[in-house]
C-alpha positions in Angstrom: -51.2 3.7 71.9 -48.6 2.8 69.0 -45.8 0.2 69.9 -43.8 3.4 69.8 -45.3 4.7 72.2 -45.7 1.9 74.7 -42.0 1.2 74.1 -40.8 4.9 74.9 -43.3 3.8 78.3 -41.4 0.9 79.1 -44.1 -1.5 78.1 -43.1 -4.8 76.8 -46.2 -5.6 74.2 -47.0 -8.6 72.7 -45.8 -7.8 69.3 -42.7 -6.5 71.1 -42.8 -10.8 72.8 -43.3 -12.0 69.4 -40.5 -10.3 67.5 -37.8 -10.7 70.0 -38.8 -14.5 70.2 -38.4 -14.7 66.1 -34.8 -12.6 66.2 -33.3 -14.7 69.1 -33.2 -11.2 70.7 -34.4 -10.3 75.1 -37.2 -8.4 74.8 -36.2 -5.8 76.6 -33.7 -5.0 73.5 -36.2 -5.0 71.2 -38.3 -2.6 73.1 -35.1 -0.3 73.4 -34.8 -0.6 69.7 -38.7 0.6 69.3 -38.3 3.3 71.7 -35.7 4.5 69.7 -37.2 4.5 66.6 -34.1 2.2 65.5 -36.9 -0.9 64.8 -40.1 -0.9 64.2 -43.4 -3.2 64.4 -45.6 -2.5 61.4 -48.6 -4.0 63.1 -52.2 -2.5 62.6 -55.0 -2.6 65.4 -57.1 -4.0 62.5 -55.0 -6.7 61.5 -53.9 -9.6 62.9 -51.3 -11.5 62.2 -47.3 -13.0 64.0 -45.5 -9.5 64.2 -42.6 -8.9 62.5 -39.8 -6.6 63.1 -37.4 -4.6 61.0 -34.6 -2.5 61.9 -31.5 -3.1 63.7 -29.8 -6.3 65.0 -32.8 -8.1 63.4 -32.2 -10.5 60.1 -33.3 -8.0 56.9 -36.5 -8.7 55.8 -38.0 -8.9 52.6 -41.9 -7.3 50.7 -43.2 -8.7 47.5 -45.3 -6.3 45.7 -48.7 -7.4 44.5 -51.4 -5.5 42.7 -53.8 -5.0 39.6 -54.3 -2.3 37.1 -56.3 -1.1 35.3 -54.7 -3.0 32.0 -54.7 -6.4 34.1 -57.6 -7.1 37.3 -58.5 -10.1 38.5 -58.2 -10.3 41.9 -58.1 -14.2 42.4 -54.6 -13.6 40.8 -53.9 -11.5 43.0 -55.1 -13.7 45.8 -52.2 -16.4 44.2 -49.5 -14.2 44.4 -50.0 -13.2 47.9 -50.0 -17.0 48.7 -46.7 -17.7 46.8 -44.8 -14.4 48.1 -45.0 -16.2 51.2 -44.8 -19.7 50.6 -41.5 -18.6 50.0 -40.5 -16.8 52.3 -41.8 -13.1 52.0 -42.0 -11.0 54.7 -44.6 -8.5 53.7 -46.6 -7.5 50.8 -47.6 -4.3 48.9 -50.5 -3.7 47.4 -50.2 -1.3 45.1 -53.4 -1.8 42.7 -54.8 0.8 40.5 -58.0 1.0 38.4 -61.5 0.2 40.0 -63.0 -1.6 42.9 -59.3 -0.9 44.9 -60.9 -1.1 48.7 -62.7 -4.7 47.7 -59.5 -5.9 46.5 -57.5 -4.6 50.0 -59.8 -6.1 52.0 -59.6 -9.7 50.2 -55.8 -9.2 50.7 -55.9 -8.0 54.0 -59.1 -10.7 54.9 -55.8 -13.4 53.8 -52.4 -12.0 54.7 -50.4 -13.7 57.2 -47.7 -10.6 57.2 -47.3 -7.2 56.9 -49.0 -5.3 54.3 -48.2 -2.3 52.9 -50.0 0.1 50.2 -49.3 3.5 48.0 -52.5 5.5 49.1 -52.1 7.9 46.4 -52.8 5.2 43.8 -56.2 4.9 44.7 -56.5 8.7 44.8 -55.0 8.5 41.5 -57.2 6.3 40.5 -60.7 7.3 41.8 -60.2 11.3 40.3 -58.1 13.6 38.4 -54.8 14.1 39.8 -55.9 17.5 39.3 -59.0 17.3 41.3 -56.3 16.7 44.2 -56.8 17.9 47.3 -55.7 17.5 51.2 -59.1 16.7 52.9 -59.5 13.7 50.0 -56.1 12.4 50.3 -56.9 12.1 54.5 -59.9 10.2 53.6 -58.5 7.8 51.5 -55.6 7.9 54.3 -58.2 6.5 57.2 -60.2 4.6 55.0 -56.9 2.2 54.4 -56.0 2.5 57.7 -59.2 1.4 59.3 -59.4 -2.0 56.5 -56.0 -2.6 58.3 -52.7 -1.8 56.2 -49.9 -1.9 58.2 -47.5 0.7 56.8 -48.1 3.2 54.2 -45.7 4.6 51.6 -46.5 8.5 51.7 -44.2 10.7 49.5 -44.0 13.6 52.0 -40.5 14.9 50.6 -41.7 16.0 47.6 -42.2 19.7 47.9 -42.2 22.7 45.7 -38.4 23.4 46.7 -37.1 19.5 46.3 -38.9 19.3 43.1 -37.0 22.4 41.8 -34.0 20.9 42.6 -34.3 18.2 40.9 -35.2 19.7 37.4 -32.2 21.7 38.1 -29.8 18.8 37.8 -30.4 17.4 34.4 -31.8 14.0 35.5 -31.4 11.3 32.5 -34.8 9.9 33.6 -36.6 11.9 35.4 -39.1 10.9 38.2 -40.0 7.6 37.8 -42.1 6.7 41.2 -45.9 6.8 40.3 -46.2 8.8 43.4 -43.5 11.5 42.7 -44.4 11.9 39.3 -47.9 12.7 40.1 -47.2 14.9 42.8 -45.0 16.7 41.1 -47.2 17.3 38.5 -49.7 18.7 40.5 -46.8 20.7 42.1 -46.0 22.6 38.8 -49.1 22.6 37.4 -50.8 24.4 40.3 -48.1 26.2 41.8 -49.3 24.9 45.1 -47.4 22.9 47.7 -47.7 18.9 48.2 -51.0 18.2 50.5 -49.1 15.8 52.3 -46.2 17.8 53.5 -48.8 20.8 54.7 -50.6 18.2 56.5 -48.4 16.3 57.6 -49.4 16.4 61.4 -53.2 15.5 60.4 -51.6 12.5 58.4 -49.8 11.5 61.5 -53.0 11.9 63.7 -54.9 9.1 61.6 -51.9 6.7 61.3 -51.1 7.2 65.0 -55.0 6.0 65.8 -54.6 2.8 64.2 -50.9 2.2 64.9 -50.2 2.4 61.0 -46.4 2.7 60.2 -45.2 5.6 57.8 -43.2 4.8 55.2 -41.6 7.9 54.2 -41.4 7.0 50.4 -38.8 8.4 47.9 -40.7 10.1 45.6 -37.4 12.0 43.8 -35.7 8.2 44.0 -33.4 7.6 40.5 -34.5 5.5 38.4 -31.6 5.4 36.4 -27.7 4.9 37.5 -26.7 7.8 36.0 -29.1 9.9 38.0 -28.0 8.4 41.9 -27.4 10.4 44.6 -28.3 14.0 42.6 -29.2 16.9 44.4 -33.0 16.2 44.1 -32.8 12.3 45.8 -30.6 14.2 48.8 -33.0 17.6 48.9 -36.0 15.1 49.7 -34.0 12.5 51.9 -33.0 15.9 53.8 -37.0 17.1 53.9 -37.9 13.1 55.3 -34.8 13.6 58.1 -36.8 16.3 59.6 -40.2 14.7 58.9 -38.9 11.3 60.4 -38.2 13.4 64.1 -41.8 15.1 63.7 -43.6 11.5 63.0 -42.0 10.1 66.1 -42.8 12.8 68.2 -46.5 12.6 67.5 -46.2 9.0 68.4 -45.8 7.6 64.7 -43.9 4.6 63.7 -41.1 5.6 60.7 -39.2 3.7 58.1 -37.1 5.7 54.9 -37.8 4.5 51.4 -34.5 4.7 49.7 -33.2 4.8 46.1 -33.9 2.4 43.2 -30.9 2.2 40.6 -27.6 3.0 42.0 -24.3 1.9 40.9 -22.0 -0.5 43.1 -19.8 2.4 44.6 -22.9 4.3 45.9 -24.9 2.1 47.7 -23.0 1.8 51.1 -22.6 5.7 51.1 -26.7 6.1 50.9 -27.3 3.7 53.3 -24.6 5.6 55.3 -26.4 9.0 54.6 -29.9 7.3 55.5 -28.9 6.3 58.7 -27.3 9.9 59.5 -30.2 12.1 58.2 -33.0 10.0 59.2 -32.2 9.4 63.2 -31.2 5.3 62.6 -34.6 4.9 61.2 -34.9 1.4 59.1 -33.8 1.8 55.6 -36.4 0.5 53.2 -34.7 -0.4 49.3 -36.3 -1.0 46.3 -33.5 -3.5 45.1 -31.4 -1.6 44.1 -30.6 -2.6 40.9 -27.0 -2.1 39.7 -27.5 -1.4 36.4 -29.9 -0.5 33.4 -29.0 -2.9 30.7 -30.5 -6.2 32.1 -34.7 -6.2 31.3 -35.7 -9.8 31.9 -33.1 -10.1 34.8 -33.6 -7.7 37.4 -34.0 -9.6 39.7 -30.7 -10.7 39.7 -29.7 -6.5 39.2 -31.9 -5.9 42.3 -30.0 -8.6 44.6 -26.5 -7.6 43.7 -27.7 -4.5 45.3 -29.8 -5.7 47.8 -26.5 -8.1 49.3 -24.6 -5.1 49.2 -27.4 -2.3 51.0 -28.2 -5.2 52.9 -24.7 -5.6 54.4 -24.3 -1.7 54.9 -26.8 -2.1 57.1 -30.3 -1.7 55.1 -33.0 -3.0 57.1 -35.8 -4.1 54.6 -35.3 -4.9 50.9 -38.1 -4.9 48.3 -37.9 -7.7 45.6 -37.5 -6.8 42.1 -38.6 -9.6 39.5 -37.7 -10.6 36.3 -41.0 -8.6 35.0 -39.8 -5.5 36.6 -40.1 -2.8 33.7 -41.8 -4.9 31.4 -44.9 -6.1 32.4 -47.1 -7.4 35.4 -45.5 -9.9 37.7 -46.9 -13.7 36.8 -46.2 -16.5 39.8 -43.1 -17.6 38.8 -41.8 -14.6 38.5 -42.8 -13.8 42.3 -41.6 -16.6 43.4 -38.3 -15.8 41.3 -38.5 -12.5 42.5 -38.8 -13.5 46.1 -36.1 -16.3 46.4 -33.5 -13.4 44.5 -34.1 -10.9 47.3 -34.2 -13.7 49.7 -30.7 -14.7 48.8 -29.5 -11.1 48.9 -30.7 -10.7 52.4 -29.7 -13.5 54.0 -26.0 -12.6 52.4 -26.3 -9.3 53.9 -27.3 -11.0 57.0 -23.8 -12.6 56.7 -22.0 -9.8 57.1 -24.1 -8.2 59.9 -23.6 -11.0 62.0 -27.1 -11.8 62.8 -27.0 -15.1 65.0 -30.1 -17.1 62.9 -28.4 -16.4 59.6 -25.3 -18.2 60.4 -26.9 -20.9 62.2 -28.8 -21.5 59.5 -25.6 -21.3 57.2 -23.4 -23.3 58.6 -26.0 -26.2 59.1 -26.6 -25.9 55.4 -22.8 -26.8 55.4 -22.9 -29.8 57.8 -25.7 -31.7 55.8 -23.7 -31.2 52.5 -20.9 -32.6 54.6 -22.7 -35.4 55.4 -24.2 -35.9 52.0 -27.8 -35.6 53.7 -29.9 -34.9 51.0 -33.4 -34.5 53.3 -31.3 -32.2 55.2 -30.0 -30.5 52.4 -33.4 -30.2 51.0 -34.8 -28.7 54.2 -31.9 -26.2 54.6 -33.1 -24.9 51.2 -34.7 -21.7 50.5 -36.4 -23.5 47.8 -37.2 -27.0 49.1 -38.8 -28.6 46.3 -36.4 -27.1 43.2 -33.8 -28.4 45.2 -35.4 -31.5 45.4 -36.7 -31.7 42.0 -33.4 -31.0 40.2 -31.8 -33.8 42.2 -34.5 -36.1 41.9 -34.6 -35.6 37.8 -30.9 -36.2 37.9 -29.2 -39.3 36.6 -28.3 -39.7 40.0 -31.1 -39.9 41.9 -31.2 -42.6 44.1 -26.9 -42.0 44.5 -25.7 -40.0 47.3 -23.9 -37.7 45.2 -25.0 -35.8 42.4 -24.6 -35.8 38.7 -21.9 -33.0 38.8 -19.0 -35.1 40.0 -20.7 -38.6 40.6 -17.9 -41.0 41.6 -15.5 -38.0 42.0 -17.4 -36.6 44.4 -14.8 -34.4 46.8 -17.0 -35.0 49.9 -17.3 -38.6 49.3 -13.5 -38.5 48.5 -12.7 -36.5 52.0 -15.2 -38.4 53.9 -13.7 -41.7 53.2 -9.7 -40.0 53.8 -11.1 -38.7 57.5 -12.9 -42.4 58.0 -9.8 -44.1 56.9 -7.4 -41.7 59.1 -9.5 -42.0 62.0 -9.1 -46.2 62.1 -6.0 -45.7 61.5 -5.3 -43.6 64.5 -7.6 -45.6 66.2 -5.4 -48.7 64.8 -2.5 -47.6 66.4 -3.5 -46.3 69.6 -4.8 -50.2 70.3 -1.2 -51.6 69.0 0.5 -49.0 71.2 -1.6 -49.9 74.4 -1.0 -53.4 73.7 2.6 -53.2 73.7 2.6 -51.2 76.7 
């Protein structure tokens, strides 16, 4: 069974144990989550690893997307990235390769990954024939064959029908479709007049995901990719297809998470999260960023966490990072690692605000070793341990308790020694006063 469907039983599962222990939650809460489809545990049969949880009352989480093409393939790269996306601190990764030997490089990823991973299956149909050449009983096989290597969660653009498509083009979009996977389905859509496989079949998808407990990740094909294009009518004509898809996947035993929009501007975001929520039965939100604005190539990944601090305090369950390659080029390490500590910082803002119990703690110790001037504390507070370190350590004040910013003027320094000095005061003349008495 799926951990849906030993939570709906009652069941506490391991995964379930595992979760609540990392979220400070009883399990029993977590399993209510599960059951109602609030949460869920993208865990495959195949693929073992500490479960993670995402959804409601739990700290938002965080993917870093990973993945050749057919420009740029070496899979020891690959290998590297996955290692720094969670050396600092990701969550889950995607793969979302394209070009040749796709189920070799999986299974390297998967054979390594200490998370969740996640993958786009239509890239490798893509990739392996003629968008043309697409048909339903090739798109299931490519379906189990990812499922039984082990992926976790799969992004499958099920709202993107003949109707939501139409739509769309009806609204004068500045940009278009810009998700790999919409676009091509869309294609095929209007070139052959036929309806989107995985929306015919969508109970045969759901049969092979629920054997191998594989999480659906309703994706957003029809997601803008521009600010000016947010919230249109063909981004709320597929959310409204994935509401009703989202009650169908749980029914047949299916784990479900919403992919939601890409570029929206500041005053839209908590209204989408809003909508997600409502259409979509609580399901967790899943964002790509979302980035803020369309001016800022280079630096997106600060774009993407303004909008990931703000989705994430509306109540978005699970961000995707953005780095500072996104539009231009293939990610490098650093810009992982950039990419990663950006979204890191927006959810742990967001976290904030939702008052999730570990993201204070963690906060307000932060605090007290800055307070104390502990730098090793300070240091292992850090999302980034060693470029805290590092800038400290290269600092004209590096063996000083304070920093180069304020040296002597240092206002902790200053306050600590005003509180010390008050306190023997006090102390002072309590001593006089008892001796007098």
């Amino acid at each position: 069974m799926t951990q849906l469907e030993f939570a709906r039983k009652g069941e506490i599962t391991p995964q379930i144990t595992e979760v609540a222990e990392d979220e400070g939650l009883a399990p029993e809460e977590v399993r209510a989550l599960v059951a109602s489809g609030e949460a869920v545990i993208p865990h495959n049969l195949h693929h073992q690893f500490r479960a993670i949880g995402i959804g409601r009352r739990m700290r938002t989480k965080v993917n870093a997307n990973l993945g050749a093409s057919n420009f740029h393939q070496l899979i020891d790269e690959e290998i590297e990235k996955l290692y720094t996306a969670v050396r600092y601190g990701a969550d889950s990764v995607m793969d979302l390769s394209t070009g040749t030997d796709l189920d070799k490089i999986r299974s390297e990823l998967i054979s390594r990954c200490p998370v969740m991973l996640g993958t786009v299956p239509i890239y490798q149909v893509a990739s392996e024939r003629s968008i043309m050449e697409l048909d339903a009983e090739y798109f299931l096989e490519v379906i189990e064959r990812q499922a039984r290597q082990g992926v976790d969660y799969m992004t499958l653009h099920c709202g993107v029908t003949k109707e939501t498509v139409r739509r769309l083009r009806g609204h004068g979009r500045i940009e278009g479709i810009v998700s790999r996977g919409g676009a091509l389905l869309a294609a095929w859509i209007e070139r052959t007049g036929n309806e989107n496989p995985l929306y015919e079949h969508f109970d045969e998808v759901c049969a092979i995901l629920r054997e191998h407990d594989v999480t659906i990740s309703l994706g957003d094909g029809l997601r803008p990719g521009a600010t000016g294009d947010a919230t249109d009518r063909g981004q709320i004509a597929e959310l409204l297809v994935l509401g009703e898809l989202t009650e169908r996947a749980r029914s047949l035993g299916v784990q479900v998470m919403i992919e939601g929009p890409g570029h929206v501007p500041l005053d839209q975001i908590a209204a989408n999260v809003q909508l997600e929520k409502r259409v979509c039965g609580g399901a967790p939100f899943y964002v790509l960023g979302p980035l803020t604005c369309d001016v800022a190539p280079g630096y997106d990944h600060i774009t993407g966490a303004i909008g990931g601090a703000i989705a994430s305090a509306a109540g978005t369950d699970f961000l995707c990072y953005v780095t500072p390659a996104e539009h231009l080029r293939l990610p490098d390490l650093d810009d992982v690692r950039e990419g990663v500590i950006a979204t890191r910082i927006a959810a742990h803002s967001g976290d904030l605000v939702k008052g999730v119990r570990a993201a204070k703690v963690w906060n307000d110790q932060m605090s007290r070793y800055r307070k104390a001037l502990d730098w090793e504390g300070m240091y292992a507070m850090a999302m980034d341990p060693d470029k805290a370190r590092r800038y400290k350590e290269e600092s004209e004040a590096a063996g000083s308790n304070v920093c180069s910013m304020c040296g002597s003027l240092c206002s902790i320094n200053i306050d600590n020694a005003a509180i010390k000095f008050s306190k023997r005061r006090a102390l002072d003349e309590a001593q006089a006063h008892a001796g007098v008495n």
